[in-house]
C-alpha positions in Angstrom: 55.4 35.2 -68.8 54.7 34.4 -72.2 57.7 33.9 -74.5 61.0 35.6 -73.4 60.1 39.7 -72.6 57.7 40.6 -70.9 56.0 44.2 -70.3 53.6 44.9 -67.4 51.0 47.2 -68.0 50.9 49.9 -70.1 53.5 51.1 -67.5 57.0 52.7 -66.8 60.4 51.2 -68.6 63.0 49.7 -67.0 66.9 51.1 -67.6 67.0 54.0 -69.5 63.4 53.6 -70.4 62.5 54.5 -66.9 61.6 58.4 -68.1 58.3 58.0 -66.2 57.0 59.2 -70.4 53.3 58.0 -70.0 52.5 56.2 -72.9 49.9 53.2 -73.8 51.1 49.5 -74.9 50.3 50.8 -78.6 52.8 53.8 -77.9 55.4 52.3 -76.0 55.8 49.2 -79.0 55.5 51.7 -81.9 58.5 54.2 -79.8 60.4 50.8 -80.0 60.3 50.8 -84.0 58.4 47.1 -84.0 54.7 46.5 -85.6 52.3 43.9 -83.3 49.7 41.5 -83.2 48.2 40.7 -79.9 45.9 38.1 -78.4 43.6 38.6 -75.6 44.4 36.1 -72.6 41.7 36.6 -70.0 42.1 38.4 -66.9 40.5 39.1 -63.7 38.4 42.1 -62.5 41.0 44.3 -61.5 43.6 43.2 -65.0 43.8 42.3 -68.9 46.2 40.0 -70.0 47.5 40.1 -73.4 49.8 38.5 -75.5 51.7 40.4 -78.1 53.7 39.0 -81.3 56.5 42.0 -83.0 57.6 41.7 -86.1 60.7 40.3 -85.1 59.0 37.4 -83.8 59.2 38.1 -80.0 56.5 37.4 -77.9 55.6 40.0 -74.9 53.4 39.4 -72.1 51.3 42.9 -71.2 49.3 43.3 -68.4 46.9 46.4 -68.0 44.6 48.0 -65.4 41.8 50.5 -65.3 43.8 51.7 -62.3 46.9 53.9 -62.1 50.3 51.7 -62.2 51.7 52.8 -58.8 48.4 51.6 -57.4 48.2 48.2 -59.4 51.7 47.6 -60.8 54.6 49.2 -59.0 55.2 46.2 -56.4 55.0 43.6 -59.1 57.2 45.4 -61.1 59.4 46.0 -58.7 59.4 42.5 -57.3 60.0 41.0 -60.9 63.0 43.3 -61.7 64.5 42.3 -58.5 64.1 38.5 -59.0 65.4 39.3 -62.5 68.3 40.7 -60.9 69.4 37.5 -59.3 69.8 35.7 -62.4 68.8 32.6 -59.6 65.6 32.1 -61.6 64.1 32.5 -64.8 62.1 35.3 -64.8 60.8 37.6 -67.5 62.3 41.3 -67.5 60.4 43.9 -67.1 60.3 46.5 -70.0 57.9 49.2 -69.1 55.4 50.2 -66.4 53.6 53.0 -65.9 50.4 54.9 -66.4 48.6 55.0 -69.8 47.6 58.7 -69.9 44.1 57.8 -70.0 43.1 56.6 -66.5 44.5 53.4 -66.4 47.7 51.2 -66.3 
């Protein structure tokens, strides 16, 4: 990921954040009290990539979909937490994933 946090999607939180609240990657950052930049990466045909800067000077990579989360997200999601879990490698935690409330992920 970029930085040291990382959010997939516009999706579901992890820990107590995982209230299955539908919110977008504007919502979620805004219900966390911070103010963003972000930078488009690129993506692919299925996913956006984005970079996004908060106020406190934390980097998060977000990734989104035009599809619903547990279609296009879940499994990576879940995958990432569990590596994260291991503390064996250095992997980005997950912060949210979930759907967007507007079609997509």
């Amino acid at each position: 990921g970029v930085g040291k946090d990382c959010a997939v999607g516009g999706l579901r939180m992890a820990g107590d954040s995982m209230s299955g609240e539908i919110l977008t990657v504007d919502e979620w950052f805004k219900k966390q009290g911070m103010k963003v930049s972000f930078q488009n990466l690129g993506g692919s045909s299925w996913s956006q990539n984005y970079k996004y800067k908060a106020d406190n000077g934390k980097e998060y990579f977000v990734k989104t979909a035009r599809q619903s989360a547990a279609k296009m997200f879940a499994g990576e999601a879940l995958g990432l937490l569990a590596m994260f879990d291991t503390k064996a490698l250095r992997i980005p935690e997950v912060l949210h994933w979930g759907d967007d409330g507007k079609g997509g992920s």
